[in-house]
C-alpha distance (Angstrom), angle and dihedral (degrees) to the residues before:
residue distance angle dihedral
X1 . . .
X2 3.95 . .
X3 3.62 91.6 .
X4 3.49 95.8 60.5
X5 3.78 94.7 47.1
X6 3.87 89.4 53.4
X7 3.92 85.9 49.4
X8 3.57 97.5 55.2
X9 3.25 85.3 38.9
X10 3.55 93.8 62.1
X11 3.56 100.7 38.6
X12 3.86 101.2 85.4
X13 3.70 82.7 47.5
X14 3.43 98.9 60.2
X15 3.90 93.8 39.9
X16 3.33 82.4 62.1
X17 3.89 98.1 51.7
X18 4.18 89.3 63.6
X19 3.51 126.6 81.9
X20 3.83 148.4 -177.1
X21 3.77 130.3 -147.6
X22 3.69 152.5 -173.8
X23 3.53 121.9 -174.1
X24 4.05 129.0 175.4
X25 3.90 120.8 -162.3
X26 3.67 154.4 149.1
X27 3.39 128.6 -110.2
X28 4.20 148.8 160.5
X29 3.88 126.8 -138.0
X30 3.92 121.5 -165.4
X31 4.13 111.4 -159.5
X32 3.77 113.8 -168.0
X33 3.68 148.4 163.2
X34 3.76 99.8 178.1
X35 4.38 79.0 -125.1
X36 3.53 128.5 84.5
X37 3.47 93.1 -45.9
X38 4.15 99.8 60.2
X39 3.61 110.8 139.5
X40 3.52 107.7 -171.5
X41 3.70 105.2 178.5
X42 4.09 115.9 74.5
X43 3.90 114.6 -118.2
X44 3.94 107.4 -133.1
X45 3.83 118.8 -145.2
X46 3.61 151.3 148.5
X47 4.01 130.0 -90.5
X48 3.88 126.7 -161.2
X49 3.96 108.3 -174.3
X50 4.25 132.0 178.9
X51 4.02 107.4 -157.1
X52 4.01 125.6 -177.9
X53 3.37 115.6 -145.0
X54 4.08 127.7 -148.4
X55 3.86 117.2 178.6
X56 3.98 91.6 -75.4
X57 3.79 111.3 -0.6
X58 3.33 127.8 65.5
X59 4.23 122.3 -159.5
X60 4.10 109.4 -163.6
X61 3.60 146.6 157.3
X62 3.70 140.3 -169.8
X63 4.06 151.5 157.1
X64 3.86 127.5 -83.9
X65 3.69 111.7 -156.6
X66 4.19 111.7 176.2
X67 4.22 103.0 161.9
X68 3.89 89.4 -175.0
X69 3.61 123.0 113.5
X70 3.73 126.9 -5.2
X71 4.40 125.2 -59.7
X72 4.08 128.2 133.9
X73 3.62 89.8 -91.0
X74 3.84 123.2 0.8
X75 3.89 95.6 -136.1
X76 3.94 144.0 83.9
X77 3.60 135.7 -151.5
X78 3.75 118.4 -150.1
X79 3.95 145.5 179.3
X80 3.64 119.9 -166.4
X81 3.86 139.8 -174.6
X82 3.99 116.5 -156.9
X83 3.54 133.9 -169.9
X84 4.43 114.5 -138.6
X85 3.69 123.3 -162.1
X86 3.90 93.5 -161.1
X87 4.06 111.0 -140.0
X88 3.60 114.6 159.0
X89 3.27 116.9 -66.8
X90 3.93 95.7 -21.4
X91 3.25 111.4 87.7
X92 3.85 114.2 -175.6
X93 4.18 121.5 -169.7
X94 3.73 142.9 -167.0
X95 3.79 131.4 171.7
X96 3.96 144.7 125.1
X97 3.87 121.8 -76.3
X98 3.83 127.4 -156.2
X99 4.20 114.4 -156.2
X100 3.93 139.7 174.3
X101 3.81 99.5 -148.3
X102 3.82 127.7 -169.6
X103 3.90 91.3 -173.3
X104 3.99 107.6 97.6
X105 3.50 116.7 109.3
X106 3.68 121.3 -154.4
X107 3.67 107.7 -149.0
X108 4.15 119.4 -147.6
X109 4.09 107.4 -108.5
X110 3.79 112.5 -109.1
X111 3.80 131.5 -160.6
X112 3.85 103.3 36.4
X113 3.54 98.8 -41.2
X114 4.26 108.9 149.5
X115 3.49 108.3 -101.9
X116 3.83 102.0 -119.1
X117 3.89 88.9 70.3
X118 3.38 99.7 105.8
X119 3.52 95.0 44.7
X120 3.89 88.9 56.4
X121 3.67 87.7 45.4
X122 3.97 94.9 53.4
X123 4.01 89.7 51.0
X124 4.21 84.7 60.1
X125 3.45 92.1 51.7
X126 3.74 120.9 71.6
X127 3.64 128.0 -164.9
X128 3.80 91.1 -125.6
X129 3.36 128.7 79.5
X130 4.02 154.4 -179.4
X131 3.59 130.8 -143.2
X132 3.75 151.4 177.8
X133 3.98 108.3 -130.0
X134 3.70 119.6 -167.3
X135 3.42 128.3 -177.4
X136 3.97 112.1 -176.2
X137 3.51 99.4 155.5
X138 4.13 100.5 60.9
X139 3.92 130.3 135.5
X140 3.33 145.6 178.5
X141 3.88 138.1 -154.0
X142 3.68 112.6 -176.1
X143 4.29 95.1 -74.9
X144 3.41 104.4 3.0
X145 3.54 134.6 73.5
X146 3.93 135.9 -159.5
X147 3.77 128.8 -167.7
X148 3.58 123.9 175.2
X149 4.06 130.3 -179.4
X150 3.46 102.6 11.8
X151 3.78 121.3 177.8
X152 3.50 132.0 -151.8
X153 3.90 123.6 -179.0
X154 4.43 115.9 -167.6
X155 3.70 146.7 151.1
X156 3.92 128.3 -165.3
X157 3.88 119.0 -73.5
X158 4.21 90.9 -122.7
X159 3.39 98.6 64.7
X160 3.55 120.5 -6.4
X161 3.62 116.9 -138.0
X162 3.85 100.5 37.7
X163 3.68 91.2 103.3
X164 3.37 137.5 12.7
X165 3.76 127.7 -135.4
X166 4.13 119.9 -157.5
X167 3.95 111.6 175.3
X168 3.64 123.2 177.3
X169 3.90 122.3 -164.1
X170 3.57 106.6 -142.4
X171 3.81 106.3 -171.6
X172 3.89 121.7 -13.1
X173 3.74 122.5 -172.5
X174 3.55 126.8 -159.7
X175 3.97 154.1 -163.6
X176 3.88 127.4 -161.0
X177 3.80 109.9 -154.2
């Protein structure tokens, strides 16, 4: 009999513990491989992400849509696990990210370079990739969120390495359902 009274005890608590979100923000990647294909300029776009929330981890997923500059399809796909250390209303998370991105550009060698370059350069770079995603500078005020600066450090899944993939989210802005 006690253990059911400490269940439903327990119960709202836990429903509690979960959460859904929505968040819409801006953001700008940087791909490079200090090579042929060295983008130096940032491409600036727009993120919509869902995340589920469960007392310290949080499982998401969202859209990447950066129109600048050329690439097959100027998009990414992404699923991400993160880590929160709950304190207050700040609200800080880390944790690996998994993507399909359209957004490397393969630029045309210059200055003598042979001509199948690029080609050899696209084989290198897959359109998957991995990546550390921090976000230090999270907060949270009862259903809304805010995230500012976040940083996120990758490289393709083939061969890590080859390129390297900096991403910084400028302003994220959320709602907890």
């Amino acid at each position: 009999m006690r253990s059911w009274l400490l269940l439903a005890a327990l119960l709202p608590h836990a429903a509690l513990a979960s959460e859904h979100g929505l968040s819409l923000g801006a953001t700008a990647v940087l791909l490079t491989n200090g090579g042929v294909y060295n983008v130096t300029s940032p491409r600036l776009g727009l993120e919509a992400a869902y995340t589920y929330g469960r007392d310290a981890w949080r499982l998401g997923g969202g859209v990447r849509w950066a129109p600048g500059g050329g690439g097959s399809l100027p998009a990414e796909v992404y699923a991400r696990v993160l880590l929160t250390a709950p304190s207050g209303t700040w609200r800080p998370a880390v944790g690996p990210e998994v993507g399909l991105s359209g957004l490397p550009i393969i630029i045309a060698p210059r200055g003598g370079l042979p001509d199948d370059l690029a080609q050899a350069q696209a084989h290198k770079l897959a359109p998957f990739y991995v990546a550390v995603h921090a976000q230090p500078l999270r907060f949270v005020f009862r259903s809304f969120t805010v995230s500012a600066l976040e940083l996120q450090w990758g490289t393709p899944i083939n061969q890590p390495g080859a390129a390297l993939r900096l991403q910084l989210g400028l302003l994220h802005l959320g709602v907890v359902l």
